[in-house]
N, C-alpha and C positions, 0 to 999 in steps of 0.2 A: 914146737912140733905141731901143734894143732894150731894154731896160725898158718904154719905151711901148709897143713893139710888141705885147711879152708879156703885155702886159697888158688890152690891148683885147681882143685876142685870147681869153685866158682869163675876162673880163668876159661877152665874145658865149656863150662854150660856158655859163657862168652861167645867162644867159637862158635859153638851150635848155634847160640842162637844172637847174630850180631844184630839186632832191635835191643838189647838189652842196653841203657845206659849205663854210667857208673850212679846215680842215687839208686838202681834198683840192683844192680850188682851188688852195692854194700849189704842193701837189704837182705838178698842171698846167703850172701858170706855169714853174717850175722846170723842164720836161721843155719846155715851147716854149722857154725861154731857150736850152737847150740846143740845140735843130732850126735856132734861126733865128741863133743866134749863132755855128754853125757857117759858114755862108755864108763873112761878112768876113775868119773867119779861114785858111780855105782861099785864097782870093783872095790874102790878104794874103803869106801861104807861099806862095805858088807867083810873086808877085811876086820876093818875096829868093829865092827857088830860082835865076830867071830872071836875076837882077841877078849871081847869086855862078855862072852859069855851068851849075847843076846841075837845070835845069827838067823832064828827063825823068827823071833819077834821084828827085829828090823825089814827082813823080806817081806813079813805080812803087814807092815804098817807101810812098803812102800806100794805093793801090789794093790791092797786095800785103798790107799789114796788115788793111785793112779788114774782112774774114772774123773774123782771130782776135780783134781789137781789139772789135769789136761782140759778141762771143760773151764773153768774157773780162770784160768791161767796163773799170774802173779809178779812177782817183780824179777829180775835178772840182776846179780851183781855183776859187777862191770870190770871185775878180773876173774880169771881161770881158779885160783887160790883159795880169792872169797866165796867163790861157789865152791869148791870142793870143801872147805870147813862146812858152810852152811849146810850142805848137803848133808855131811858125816854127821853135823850136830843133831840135823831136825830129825832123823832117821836113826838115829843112836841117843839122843836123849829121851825122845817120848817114848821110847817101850822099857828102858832104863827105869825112870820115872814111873811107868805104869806098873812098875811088881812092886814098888813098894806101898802101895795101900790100895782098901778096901773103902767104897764109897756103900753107906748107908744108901738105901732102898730108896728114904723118901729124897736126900738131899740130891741122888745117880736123877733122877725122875725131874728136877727143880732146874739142877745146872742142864740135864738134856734140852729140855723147854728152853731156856733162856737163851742157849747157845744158837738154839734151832730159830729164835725170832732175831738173835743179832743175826746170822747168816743171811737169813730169807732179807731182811735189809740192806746188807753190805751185797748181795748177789744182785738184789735189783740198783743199788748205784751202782756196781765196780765192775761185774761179771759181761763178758769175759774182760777181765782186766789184762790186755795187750799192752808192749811197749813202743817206743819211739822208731827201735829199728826192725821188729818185727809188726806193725802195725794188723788190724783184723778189720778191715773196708768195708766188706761186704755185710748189709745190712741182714740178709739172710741168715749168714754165717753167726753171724754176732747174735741173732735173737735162737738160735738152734742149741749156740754153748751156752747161751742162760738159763734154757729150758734145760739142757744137762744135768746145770751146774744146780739147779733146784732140786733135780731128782735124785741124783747122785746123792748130796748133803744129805738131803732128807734120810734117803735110804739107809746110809752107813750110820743116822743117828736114830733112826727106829728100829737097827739090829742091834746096836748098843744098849737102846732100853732095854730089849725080852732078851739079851743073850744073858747067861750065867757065869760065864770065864770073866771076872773081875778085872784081869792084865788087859783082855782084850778088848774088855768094853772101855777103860780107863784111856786105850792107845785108840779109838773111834773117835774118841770125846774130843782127845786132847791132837790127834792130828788134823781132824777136821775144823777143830776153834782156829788154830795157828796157821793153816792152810786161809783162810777166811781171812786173818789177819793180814796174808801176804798180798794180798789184794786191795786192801785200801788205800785212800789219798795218804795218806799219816805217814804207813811205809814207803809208798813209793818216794815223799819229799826227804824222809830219812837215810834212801838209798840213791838220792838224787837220781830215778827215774822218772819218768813222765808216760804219761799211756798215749795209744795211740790218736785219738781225736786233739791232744791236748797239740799237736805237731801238725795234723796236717788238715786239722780243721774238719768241723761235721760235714761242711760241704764236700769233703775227699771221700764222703763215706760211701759206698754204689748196694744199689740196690739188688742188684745179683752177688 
């Protein structure tokens, strides 16, 4: 259904606009699959959030991420499926996860720090980490989500230090490490993606 959707869809903008090839058409389609296939699977998480007890801690670890996660970018699985598990998992297991313990003072202070210098280096190799069929060209664009994607990190990891809600600081920590994660070389080869330079070369990349 959402194959049809994306496709009508990307068919109409055709019409509009016939300069459009089909290598930049797919690109389209692929970036509404994306928009519209996000829907079902927010719905869908926030159903098991509700069913496993955890409906406002999931809302606020997606809202809460939504900043760096959209600046940062990360990998796309490559069925409707595996995203919609991955989604339900990442967003229903870290707050899951976060009510069951309490991080001592000095070790919350140790793993923030540590987490905060693996980011600040995974953000300047990987960020924005774009894929094959959504590529991010413009050199502009691309130096704008990094400065984001720095501030963003940063920020949600220095309200974790001074906040006092335990759950909440645990679900900072642990969505922005994993968030961080989904951006590196490691996972992309493991979910056999590729970013965008690695396709269509630095030379494709424009300056506006």
């Amino acid at each position: 259904m959402i194959d049809k959707i994306c496709m009508f869809l990307t068919n109409k903008i055709r019409q509009e606009m016939p300069e459009i090839d089909d290598e930049r058409a797919e690109v389209i389609n692929y970036g509404l699959q994306n928009i519209v296939g996000e829907i079902p699977k927010i719905f869908i998480m926030l159903i098991v959030a509700y069913i496993l007890g955890i409906f406002k801690l999931a809302l606020f670890t997606f809202i809460a991420l939504l900043p760096y996660k959209g600046a940062s970018g990360g990998v796309h699985l490559k069925s409707h499926i595996g995203c919609i598990l991955f989604t339900t998992g990442f967003y229903c297991i870290i707050p899951f996860v976060s009510k069951l313990f309490v991080l001592p003072e000095l070790a919350k202070y140790i793993i923030i720090i540590g987490i905060w210098i693996f980011g600040m280096i995974m953000i300047k190799l990987y960020a924005p980490a774009d894929t094959e069929n959504v590529p991010i060209l413009s050199i502009k664009i691309r130096r704008k989500k990094q400065l984001l994607s720095y501030f963003t990190f940063t920020l949600a990891l220095l309200i974790a230090m001074f906040i006092n809600n335990s759950t909440i600081c645990n679900i900072l920590i642990l969505a922005n490490f994993v968030q961080t994660i989904t951006i590196t070389k490691l996972i992309y080869r493991l979910t056999n993606n590729k970013y965008g330079y690695e396709v269509y070369g630095n030379t494709s990349i424009q300056s506006v």
